[in-house]
mmCIF file of the N, C-alpha and C atoms, coordinates in Angstrom:
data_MODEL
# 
_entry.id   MODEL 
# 
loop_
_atom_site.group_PDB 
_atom_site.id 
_atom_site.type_symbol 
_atom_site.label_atom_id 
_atom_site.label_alt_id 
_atom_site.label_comp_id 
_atom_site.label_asym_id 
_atom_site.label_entity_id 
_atom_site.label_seq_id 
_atom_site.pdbx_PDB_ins_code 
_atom_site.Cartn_x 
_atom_site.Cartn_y 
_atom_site.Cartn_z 
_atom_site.occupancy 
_atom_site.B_iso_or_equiv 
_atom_site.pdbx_formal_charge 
_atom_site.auth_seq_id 
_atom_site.auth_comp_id 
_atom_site.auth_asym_id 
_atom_site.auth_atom_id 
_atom_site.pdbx_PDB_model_num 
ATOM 1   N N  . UNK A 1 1  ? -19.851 3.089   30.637  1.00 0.00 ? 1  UNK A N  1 
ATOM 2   C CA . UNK A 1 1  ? -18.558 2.749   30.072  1.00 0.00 ? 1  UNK A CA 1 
ATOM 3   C C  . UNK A 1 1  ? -17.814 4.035   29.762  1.00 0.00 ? 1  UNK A C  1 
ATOM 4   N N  . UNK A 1 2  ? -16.368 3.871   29.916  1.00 0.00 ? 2  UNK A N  1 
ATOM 5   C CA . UNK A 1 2  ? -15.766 5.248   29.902  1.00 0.00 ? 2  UNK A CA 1 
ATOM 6   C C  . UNK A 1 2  ? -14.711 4.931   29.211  1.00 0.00 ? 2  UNK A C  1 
ATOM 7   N N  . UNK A 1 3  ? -13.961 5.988   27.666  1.00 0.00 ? 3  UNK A N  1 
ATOM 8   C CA . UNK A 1 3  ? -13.467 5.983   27.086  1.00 0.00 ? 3  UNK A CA 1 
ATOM 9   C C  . UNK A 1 3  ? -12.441 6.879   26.901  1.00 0.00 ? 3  UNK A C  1 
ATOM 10  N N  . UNK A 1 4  ? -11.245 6.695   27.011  1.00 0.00 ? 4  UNK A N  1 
ATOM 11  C CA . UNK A 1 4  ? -10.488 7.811   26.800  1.00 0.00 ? 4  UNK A CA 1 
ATOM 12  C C  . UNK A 1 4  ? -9.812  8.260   25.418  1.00 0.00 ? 4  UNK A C  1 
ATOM 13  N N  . UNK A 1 5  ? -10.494 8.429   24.717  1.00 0.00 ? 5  UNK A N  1 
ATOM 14  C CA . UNK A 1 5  ? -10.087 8.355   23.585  1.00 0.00 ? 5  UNK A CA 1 
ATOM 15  C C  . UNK A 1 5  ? -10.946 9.901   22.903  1.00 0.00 ? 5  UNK A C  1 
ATOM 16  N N  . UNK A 1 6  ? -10.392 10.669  22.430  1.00 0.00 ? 6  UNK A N  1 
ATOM 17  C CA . UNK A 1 6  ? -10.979 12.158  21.875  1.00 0.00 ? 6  UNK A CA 1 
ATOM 18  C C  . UNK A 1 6  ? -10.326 12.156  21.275  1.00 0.00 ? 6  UNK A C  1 
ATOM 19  N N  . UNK A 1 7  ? -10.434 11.665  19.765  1.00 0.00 ? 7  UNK A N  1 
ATOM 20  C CA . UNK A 1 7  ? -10.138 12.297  18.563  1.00 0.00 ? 7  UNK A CA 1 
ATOM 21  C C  . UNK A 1 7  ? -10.513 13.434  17.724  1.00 0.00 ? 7  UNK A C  1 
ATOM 22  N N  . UNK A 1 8  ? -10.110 13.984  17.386  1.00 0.00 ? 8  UNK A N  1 
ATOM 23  C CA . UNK A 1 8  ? -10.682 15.552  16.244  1.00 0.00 ? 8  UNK A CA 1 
ATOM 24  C C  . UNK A 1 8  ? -11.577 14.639  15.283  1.00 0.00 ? 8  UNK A C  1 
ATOM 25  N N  . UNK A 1 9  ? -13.053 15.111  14.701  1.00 0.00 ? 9  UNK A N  1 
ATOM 26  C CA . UNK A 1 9  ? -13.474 14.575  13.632  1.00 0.00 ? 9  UNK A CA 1 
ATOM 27  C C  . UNK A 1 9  ? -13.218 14.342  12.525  1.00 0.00 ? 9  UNK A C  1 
ATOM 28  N N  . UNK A 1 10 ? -11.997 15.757  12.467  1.00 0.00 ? 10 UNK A N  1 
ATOM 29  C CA . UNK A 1 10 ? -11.424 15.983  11.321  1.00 0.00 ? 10 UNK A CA 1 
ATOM 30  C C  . UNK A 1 10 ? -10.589 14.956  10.721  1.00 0.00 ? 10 UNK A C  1 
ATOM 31  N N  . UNK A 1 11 ? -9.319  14.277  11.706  1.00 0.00 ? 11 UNK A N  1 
ATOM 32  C CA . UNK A 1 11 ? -8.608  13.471  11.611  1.00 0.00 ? 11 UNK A CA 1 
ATOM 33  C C  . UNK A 1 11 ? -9.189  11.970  11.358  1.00 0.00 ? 11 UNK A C  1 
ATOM 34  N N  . UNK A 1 12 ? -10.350 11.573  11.818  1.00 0.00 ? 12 UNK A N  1 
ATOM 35  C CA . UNK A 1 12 ? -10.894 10.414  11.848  1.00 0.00 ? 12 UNK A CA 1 
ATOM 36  C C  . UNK A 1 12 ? -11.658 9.877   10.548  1.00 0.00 ? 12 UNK A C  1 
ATOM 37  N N  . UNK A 1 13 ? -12.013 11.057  9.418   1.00 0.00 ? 13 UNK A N  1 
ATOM 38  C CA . UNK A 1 13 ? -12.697 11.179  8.585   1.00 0.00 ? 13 UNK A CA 1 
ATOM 39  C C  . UNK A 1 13 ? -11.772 10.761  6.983   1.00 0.00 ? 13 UNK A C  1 
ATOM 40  N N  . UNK A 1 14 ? -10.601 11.576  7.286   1.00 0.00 ? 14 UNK A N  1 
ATOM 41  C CA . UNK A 1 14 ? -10.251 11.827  6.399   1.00 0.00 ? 14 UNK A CA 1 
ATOM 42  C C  . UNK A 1 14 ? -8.462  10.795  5.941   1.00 0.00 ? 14 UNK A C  1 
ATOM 43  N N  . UNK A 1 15 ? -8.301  10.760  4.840   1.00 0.00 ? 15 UNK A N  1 
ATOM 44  C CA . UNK A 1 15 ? -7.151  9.902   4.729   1.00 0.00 ? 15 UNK A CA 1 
ATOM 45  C C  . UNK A 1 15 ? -5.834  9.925   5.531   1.00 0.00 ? 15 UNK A C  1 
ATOM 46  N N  . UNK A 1 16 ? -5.345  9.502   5.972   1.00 0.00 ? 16 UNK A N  1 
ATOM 47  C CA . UNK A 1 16 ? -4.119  9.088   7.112   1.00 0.00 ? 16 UNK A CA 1 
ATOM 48  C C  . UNK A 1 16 ? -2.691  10.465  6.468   1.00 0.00 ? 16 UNK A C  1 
ATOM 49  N N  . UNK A 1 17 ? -2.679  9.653   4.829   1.00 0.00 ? 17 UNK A N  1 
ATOM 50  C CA . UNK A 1 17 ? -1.642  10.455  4.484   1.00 0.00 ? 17 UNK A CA 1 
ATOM 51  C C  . UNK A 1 17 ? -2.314  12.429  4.724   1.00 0.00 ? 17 UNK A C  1 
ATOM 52  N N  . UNK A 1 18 ? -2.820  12.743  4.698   1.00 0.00 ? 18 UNK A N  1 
ATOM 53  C CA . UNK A 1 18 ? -3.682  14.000  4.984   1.00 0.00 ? 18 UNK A CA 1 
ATOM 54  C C  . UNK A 1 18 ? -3.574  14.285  6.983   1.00 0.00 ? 18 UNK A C  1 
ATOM 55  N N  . UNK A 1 19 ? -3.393  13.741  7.546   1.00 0.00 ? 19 UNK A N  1 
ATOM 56  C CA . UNK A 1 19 ? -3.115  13.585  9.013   1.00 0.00 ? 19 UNK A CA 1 
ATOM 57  C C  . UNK A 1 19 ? -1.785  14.489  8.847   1.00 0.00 ? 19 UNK A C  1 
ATOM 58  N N  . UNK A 1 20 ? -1.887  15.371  10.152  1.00 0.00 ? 20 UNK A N  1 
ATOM 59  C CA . UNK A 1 20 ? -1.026  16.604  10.131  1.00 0.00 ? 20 UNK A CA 1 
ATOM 60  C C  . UNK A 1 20 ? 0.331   15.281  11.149  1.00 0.00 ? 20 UNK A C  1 
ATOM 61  N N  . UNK A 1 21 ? 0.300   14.132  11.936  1.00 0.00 ? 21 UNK A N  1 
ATOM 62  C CA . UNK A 1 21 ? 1.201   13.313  12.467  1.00 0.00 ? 21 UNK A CA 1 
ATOM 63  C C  . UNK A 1 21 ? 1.625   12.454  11.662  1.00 0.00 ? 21 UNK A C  1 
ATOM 64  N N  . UNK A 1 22 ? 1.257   12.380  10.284  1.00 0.00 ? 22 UNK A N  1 
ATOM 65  C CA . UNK A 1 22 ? 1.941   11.233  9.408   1.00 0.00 ? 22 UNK A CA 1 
ATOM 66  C C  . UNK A 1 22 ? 2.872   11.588  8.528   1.00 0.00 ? 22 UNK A C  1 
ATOM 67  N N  . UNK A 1 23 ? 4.049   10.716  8.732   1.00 0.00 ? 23 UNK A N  1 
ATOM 68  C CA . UNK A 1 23 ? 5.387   10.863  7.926   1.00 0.00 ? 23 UNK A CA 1 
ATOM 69  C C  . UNK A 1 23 ? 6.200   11.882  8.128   1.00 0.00 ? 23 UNK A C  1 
ATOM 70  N N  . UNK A 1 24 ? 6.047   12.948  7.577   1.00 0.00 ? 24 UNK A N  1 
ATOM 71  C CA . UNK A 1 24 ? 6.741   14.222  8.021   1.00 0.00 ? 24 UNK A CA 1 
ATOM 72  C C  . UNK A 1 24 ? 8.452   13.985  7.153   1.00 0.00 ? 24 UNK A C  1 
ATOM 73  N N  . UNK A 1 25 ? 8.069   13.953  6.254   1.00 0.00 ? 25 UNK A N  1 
ATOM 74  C CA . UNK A 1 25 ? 8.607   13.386  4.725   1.00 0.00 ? 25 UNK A CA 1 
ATOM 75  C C  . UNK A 1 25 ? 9.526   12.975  5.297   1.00 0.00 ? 25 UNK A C  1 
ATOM 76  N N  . UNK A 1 26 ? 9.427   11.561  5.779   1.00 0.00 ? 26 UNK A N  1 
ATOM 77  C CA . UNK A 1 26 ? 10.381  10.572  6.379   1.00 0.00 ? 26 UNK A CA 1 
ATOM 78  C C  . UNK A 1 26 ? 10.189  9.278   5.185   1.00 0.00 ? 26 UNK A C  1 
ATOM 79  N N  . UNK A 1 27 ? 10.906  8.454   5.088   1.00 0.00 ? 27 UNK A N  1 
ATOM 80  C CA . UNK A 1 27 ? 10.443  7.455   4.745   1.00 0.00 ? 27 UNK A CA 1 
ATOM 81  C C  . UNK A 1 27 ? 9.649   6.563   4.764   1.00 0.00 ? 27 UNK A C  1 
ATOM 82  N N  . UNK A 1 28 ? 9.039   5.585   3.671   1.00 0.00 ? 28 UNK A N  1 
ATOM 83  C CA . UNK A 1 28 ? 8.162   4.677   4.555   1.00 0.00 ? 28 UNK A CA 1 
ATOM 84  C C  . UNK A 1 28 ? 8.593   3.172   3.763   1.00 0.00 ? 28 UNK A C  1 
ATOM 85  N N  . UNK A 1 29 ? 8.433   2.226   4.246   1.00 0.00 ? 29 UNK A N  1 
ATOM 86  C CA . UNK A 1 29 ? 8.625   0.720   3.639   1.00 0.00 ? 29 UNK A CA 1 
ATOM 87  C C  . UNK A 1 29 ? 7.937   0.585   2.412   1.00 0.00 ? 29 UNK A C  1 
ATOM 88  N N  . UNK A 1 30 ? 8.478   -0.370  2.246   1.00 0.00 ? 30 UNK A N  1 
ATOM 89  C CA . UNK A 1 30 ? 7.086   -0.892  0.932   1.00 0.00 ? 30 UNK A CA 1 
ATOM 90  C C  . UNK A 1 30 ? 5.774   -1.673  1.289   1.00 0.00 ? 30 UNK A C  1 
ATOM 91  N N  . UNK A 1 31 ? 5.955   -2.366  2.901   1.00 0.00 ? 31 UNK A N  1 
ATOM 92  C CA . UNK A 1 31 ? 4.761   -2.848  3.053   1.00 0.00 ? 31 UNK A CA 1 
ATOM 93  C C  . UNK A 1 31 ? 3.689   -1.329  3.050   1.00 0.00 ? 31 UNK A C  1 
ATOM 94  N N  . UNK A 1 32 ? 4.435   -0.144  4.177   1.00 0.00 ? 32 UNK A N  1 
ATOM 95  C CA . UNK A 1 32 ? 3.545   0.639   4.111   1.00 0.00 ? 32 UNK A CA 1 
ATOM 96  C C  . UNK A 1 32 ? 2.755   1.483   3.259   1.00 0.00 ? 32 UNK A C  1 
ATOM 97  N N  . UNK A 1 33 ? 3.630   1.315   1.913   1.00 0.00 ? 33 UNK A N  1 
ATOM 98  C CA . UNK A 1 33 ? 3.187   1.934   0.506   1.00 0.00 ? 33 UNK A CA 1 
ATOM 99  C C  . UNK A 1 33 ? 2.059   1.212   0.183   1.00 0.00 ? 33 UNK A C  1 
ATOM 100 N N  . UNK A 1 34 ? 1.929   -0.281  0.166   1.00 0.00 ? 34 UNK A N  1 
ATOM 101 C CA . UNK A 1 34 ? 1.195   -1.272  -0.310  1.00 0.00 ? 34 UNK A CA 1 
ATOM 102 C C  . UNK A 1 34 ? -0.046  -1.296  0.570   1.00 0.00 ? 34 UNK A C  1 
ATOM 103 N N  . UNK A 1 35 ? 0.094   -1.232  1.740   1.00 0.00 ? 35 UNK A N  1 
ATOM 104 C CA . UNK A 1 35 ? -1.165  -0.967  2.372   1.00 0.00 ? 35 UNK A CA 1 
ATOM 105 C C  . UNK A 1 35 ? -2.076  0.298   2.295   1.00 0.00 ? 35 UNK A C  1 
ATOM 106 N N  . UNK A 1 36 ? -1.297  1.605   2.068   1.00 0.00 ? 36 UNK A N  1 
ATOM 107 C CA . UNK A 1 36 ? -2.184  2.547   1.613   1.00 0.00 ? 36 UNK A CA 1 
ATOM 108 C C  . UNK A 1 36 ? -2.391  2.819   0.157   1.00 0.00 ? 36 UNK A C  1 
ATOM 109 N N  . UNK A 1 37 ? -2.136  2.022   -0.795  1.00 0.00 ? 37 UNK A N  1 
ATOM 110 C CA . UNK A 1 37 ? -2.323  1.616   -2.058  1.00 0.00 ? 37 UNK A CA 1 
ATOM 111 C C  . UNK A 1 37 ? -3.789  0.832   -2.083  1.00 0.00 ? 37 UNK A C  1 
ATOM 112 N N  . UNK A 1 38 ? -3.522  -0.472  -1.347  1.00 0.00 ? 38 UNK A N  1 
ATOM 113 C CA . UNK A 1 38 ? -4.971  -1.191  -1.122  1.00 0.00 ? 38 UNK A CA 1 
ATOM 114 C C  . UNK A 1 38 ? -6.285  -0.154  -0.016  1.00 0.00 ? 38 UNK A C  1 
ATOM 115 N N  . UNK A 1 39 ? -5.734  0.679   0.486   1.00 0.00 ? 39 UNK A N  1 
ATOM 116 C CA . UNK A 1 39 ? -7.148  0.831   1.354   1.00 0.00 ? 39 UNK A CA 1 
ATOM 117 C C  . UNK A 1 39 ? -7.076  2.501   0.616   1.00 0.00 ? 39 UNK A C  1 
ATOM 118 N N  . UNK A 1 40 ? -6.693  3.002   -0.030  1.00 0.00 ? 40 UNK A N  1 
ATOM 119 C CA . UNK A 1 40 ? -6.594  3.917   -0.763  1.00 0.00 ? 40 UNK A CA 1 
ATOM 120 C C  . UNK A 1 40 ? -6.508  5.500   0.394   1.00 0.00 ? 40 UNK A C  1 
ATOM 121 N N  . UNK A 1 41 ? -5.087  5.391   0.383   1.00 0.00 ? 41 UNK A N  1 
ATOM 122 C CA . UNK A 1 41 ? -4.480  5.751   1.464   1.00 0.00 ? 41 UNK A CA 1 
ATOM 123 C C  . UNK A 1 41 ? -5.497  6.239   2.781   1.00 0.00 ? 41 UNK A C  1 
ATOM 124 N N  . UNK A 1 42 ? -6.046  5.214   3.528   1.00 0.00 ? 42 UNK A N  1 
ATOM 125 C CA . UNK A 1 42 ? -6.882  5.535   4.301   1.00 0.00 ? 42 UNK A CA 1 
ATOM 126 C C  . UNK A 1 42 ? -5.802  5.227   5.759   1.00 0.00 ? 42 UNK A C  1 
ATOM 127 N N  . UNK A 1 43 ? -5.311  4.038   5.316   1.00 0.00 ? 43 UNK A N  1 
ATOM 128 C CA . UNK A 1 43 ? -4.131  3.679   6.737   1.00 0.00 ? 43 UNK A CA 1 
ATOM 129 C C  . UNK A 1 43 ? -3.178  3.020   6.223   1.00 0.00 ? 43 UNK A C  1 
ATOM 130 N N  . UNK A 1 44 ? -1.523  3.232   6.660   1.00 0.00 ? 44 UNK A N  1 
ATOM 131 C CA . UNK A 1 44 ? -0.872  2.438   6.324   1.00 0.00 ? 44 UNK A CA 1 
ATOM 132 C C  . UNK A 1 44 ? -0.110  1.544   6.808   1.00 0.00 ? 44 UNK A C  1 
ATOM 133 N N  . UNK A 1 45 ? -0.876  0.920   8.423   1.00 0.00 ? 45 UNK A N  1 
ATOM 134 C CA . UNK A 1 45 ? -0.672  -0.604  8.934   1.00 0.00 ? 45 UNK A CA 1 
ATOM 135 C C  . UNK A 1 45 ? -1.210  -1.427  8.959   1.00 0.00 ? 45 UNK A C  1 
ATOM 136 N N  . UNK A 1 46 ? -2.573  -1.313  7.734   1.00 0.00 ? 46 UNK A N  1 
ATOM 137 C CA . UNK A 1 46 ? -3.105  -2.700  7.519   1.00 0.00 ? 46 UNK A CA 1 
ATOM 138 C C  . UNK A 1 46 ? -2.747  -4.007  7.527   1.00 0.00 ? 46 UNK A C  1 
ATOM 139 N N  . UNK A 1 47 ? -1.480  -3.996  7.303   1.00 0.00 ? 47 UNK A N  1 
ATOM 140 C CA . UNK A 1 47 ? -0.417  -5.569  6.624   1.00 0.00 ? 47 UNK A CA 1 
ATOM 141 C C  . UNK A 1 47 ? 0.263   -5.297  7.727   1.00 0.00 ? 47 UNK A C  1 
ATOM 142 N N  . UNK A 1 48 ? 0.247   -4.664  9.022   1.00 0.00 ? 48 UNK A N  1 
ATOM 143 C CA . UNK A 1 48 ? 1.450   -5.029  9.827   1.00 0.00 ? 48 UNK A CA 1 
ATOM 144 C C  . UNK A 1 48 ? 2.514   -4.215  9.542   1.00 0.00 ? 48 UNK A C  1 
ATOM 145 N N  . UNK A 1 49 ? 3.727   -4.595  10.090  1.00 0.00 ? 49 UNK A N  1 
ATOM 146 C CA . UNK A 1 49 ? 4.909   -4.004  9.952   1.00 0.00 ? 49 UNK A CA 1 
ATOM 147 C C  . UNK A 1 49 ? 6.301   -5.108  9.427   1.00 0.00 ? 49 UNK A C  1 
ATOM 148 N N  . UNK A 1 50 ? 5.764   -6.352  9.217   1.00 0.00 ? 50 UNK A N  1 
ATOM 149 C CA . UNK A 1 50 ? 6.355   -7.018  8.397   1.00 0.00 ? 50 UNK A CA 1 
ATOM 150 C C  . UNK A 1 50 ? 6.909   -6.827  7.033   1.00 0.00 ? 50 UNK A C  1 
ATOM 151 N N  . UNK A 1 51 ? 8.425   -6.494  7.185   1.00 0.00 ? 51 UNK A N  1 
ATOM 152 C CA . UNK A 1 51 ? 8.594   -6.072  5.405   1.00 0.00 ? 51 UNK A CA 1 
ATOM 153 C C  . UNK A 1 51 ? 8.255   -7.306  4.516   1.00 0.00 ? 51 UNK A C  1 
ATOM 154 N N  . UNK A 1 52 ? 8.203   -8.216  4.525   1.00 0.00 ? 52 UNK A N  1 
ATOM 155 C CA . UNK A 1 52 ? 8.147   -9.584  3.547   1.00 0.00 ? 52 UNK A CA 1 
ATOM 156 C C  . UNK A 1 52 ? 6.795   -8.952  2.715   1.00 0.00 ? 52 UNK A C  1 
ATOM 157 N N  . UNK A 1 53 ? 5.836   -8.832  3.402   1.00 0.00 ? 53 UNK A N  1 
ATOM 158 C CA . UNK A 1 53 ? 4.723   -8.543  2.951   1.00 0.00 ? 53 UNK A CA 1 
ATOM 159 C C  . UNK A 1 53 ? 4.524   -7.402  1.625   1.00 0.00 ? 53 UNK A C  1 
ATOM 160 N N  . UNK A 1 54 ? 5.527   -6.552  1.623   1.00 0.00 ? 54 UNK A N  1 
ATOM 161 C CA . UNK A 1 54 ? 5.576   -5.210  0.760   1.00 0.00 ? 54 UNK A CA 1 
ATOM 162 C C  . UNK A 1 54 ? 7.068   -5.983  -0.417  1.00 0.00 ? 54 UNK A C  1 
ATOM 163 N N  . UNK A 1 55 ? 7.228   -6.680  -0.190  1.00 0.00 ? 55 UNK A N  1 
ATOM 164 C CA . UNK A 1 55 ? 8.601   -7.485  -0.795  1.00 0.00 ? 55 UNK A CA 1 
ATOM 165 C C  . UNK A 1 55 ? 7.511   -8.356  -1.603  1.00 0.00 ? 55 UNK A C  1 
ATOM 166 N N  . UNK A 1 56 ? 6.999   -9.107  -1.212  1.00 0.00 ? 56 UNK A N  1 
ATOM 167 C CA . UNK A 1 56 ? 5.560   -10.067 -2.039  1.00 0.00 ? 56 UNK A CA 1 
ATOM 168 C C  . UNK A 1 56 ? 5.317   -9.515  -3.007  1.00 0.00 ? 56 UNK A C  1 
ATOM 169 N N  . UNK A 1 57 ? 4.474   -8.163  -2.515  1.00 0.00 ? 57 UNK A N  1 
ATOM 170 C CA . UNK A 1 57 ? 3.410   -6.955  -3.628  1.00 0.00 ? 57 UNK A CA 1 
ATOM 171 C C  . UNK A 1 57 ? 4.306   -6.910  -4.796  1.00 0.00 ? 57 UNK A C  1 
ATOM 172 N N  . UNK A 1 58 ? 5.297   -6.311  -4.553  1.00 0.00 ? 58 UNK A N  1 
ATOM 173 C CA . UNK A 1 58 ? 6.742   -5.882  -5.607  1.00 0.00 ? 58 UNK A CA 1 
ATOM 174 C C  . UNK A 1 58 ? 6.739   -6.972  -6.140  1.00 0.00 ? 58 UNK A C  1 
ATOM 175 N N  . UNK A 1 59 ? 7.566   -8.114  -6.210  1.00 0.00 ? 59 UNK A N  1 
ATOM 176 C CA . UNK A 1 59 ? 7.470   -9.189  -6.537  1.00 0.00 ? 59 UNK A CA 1 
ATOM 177 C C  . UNK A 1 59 ? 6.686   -9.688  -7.594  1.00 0.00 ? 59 UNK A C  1 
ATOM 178 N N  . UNK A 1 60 ? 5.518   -9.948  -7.111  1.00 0.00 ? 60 UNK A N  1 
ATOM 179 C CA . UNK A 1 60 ? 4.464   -10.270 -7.943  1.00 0.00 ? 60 UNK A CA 1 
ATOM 180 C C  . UNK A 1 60 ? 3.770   -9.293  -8.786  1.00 0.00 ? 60 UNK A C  1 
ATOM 181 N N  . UNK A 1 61 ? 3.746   -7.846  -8.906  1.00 0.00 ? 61 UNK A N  1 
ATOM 182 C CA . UNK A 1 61 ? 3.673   -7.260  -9.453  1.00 0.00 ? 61 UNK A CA 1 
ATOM 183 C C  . UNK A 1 61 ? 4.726   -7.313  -10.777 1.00 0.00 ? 61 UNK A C  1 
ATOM 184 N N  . UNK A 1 62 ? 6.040   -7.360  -10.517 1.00 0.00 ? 62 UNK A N  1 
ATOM 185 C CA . UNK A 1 62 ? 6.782   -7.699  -11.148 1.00 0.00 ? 62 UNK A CA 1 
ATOM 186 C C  . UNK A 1 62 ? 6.855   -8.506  -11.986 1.00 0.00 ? 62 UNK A C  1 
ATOM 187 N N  . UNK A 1 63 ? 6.193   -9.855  -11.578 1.00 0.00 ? 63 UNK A N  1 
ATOM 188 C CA . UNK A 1 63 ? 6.158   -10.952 -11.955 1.00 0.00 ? 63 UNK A CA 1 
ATOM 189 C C  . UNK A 1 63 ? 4.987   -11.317 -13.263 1.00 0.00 ? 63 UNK A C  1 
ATOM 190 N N  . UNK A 1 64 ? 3.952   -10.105 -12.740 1.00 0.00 ? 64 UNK A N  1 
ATOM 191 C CA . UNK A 1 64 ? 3.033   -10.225 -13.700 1.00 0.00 ? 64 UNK A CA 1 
ATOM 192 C C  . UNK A 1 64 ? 3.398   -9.163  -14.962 1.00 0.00 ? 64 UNK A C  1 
ATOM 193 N N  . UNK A 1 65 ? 4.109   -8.340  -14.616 1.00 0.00 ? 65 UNK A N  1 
ATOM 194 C CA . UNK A 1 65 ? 4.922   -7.328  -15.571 1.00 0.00 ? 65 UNK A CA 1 
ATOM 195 C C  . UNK A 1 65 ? 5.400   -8.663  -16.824 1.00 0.00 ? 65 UNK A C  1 
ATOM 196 N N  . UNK A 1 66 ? 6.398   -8.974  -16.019 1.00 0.00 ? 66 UNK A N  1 
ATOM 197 C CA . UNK A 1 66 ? 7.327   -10.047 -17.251 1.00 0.00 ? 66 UNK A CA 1 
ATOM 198 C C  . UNK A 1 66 ? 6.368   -11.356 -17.713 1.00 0.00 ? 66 UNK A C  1 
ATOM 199 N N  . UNK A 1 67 ? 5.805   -11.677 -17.286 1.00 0.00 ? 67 UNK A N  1 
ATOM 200 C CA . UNK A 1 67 ? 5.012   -12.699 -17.479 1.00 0.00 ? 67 UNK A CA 1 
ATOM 201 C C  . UNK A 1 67 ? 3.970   -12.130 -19.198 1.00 0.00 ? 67 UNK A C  1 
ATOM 202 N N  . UNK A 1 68 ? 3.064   -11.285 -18.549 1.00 0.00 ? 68 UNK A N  1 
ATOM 203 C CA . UNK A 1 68 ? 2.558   -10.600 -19.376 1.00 0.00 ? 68 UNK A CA 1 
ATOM 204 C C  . UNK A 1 68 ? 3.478   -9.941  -20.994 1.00 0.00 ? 68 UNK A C  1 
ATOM 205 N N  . UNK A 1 69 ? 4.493   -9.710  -20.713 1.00 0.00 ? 69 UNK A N  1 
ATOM 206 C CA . UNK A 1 69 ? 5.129   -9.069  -21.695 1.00 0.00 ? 69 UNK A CA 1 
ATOM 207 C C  . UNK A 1 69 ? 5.940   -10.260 -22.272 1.00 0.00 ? 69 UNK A C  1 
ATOM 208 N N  . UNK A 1 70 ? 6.096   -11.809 -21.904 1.00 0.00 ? 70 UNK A N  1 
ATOM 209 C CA . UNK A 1 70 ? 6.130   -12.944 -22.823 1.00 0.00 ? 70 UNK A CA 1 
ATOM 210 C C  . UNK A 1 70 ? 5.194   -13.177 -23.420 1.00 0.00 ? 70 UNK A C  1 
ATOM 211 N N  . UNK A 1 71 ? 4.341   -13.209 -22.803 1.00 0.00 ? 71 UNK A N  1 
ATOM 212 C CA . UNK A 1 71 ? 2.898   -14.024 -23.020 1.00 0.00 ? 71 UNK A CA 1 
ATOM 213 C C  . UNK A 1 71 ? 2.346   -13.265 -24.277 1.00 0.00 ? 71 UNK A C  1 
ATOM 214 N N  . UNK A 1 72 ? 2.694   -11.774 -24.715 1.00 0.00 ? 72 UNK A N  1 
ATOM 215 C CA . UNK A 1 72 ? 2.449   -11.108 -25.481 1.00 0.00 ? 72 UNK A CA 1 
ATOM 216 C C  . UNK A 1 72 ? 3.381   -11.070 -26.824 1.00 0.00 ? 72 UNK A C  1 
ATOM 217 N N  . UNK A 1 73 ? 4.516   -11.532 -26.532 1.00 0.00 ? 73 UNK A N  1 
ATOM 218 C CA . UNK A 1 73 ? 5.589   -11.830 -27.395 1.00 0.00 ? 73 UNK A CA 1 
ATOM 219 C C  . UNK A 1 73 ? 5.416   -12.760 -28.044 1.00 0.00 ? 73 UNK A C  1 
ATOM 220 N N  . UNK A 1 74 ? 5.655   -14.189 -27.370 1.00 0.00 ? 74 UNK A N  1 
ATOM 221 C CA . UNK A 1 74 ? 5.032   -15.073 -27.664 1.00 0.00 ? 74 UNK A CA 1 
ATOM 222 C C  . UNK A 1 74 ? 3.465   -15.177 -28.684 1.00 0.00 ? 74 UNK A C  1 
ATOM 223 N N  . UNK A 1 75 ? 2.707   -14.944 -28.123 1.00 0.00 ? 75 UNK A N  1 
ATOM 224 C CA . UNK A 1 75 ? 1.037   -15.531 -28.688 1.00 0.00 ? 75 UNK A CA 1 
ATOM 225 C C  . UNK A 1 75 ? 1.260   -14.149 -29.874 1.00 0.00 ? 75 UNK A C  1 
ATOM 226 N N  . UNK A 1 76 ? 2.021   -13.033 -30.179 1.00 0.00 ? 76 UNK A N  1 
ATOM 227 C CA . UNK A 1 76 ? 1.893   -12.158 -31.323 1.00 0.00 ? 76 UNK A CA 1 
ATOM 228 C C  . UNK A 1 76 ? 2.536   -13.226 -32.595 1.00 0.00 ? 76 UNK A C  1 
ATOM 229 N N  . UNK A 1 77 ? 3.431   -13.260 -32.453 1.00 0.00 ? 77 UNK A N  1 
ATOM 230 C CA . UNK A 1 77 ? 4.713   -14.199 -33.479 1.00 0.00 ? 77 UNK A CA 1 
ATOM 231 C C  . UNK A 1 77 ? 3.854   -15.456 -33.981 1.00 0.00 ? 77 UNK A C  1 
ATOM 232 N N  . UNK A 1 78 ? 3.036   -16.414 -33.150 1.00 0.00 ? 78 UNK A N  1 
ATOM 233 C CA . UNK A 1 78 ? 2.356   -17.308 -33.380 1.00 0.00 ? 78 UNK A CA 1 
ATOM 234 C C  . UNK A 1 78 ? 1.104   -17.048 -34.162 1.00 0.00 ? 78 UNK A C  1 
ATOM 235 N N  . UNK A 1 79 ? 0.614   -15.872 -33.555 1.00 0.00 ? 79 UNK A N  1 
ATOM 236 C CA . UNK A 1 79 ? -0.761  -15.157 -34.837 1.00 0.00 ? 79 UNK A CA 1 
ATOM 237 C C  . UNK A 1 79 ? -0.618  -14.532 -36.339 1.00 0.00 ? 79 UNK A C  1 
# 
């Protein structure tokens, strides 16, 4: 079986954001933030290239922000 594929060890080892071809202080989405958040910046197209997906994370992060900071308002006043 024959492979064309020769990667440096170096590059294969080590985190994506650390890759001398990534970004090149360009921007990146929020899905792509969110995916190297979860794999701890090892890659950041785990989730695809779908923005909805990085719109979700935010979201619900968010969501547990305000949620939490009633829920704390609330159940203090009552104790």
């Amino acid at each position: 079986m024959r492979t064309d594929f020769d990667f440096p060890k170096k590059d294969l080892l080590g985190p994506v954001v650390f890759r001398p071809d990534f970004n090149n202080f360009e921007k990146i989405n929020t899905t792509q933030a969110w995916s190297l958040f979860f794999t701890a910046g090892k890659e950041d197209k785990v989730l695809g290239e779908n923005a909805e997906f990085g719109k979700f994370f935010t979201n619900l992060l968010i969501a547990l922000g305000v949620a939490g900071c009633i829920w704390g308002t609330v159940f203090t006043h009552l104790a």
